[in-house]
C-alpha positions as CSV (number, residue, x, y, z in Angstrom):
1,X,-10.3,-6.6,15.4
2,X,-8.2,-4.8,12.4
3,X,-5.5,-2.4,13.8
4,X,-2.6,-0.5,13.1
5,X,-0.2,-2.8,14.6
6,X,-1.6,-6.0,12.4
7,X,-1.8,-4.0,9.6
8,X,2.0,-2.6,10.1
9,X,2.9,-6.3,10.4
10,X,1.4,-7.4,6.9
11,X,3.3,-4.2,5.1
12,X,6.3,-5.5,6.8
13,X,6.2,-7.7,4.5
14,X,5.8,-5.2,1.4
15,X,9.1,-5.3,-0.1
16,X,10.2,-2.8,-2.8
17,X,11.5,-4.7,-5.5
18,X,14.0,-2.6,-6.6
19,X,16.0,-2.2,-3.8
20,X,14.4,-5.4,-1.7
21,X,13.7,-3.6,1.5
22,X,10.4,-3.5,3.6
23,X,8.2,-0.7,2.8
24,X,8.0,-0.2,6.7
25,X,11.6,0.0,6.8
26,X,11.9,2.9,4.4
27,X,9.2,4.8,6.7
28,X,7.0,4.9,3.3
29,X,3.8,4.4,5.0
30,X,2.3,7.9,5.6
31,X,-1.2,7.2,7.3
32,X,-3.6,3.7,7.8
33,X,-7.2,5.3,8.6
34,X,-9.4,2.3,9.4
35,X,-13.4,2.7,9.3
36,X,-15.6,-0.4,10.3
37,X,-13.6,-2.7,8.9
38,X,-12.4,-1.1,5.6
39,X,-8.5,0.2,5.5
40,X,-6.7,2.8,4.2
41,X,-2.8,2.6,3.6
42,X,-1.7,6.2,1.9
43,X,2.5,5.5,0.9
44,X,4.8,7.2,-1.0
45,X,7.5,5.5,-2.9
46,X,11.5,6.7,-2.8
47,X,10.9,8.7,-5.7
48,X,8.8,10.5,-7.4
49,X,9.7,8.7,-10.9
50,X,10.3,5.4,-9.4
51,X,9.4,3.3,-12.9
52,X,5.6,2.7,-13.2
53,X,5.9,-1.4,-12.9
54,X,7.5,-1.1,-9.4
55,X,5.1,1.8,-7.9
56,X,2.2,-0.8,-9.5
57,X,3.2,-3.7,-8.3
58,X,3.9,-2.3,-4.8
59,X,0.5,-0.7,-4.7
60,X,-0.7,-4.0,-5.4
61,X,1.2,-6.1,-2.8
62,X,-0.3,-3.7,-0.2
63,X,-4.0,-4.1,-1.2
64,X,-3.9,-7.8,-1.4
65,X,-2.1,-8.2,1.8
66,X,-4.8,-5.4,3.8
67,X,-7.2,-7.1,2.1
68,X,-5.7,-10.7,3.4
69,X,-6.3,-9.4,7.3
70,X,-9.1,-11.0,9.3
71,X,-11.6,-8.5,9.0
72,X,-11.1,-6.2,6.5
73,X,-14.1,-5.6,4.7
74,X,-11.9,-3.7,2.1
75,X,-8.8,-2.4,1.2
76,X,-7.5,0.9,-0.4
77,X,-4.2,2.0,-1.2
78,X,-3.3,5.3,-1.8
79,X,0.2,6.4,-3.8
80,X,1.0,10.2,-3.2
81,X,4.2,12.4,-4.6
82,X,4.9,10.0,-8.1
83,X,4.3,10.8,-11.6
84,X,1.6,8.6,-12.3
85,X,0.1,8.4,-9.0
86,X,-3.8,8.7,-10.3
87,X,-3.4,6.5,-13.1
88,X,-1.3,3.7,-10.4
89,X,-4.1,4.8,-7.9
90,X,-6.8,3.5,-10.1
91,X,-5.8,0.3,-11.1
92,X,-4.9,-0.9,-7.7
93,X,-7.8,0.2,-6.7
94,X,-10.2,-1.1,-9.7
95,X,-12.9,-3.3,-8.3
96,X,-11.9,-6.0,-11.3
């Protein structure tokens, strides 16, 4: 069964590369809605103009590691409060 707790365990893991903490750590997880199997992770980064490779790549790191979770069906990650948070929003989230 997919829950908060096992899902707060795998973003432990998230680490920002620029300053090489845990996501978790930094309380930048805002919400995890989970729906029959398919998880939502909405996060927010330190800043809003945090450079565009690092709010990417953690965007990434979260999907794939949700996504890695015994029985997630699918995995969503959702940036809020930086510059390019819809263009971010839709690569992570691309189905490619």
């Amino acid at each position: 069964m997919v829950d908060k707790e096992g899902i707060m365990k795998e973003l432990a893991k998230v680490i920002d590369p620029e300053i090489g903490v845990p996501i978790t750590e930094m309380k930048l997880v805002d919400n995890i809605e989970i729906k029959d199997g398919e998880v939502t992770v909405e996060y927010h980064l330190t800043m809003p103009f945090c450079p565009p490779v690092f709010a990417l790549a953690i965007g990434q790191d979260i999907k794939k590691r949700v996504s890695d979770i015994d029985g997630v069906t699918k995995a969503t990650a959702i940036l809020s409060r930086h510059q390019m948070a819809d263009e971010i929003n839709k690569r992570v989230n691309s189905t490619s």
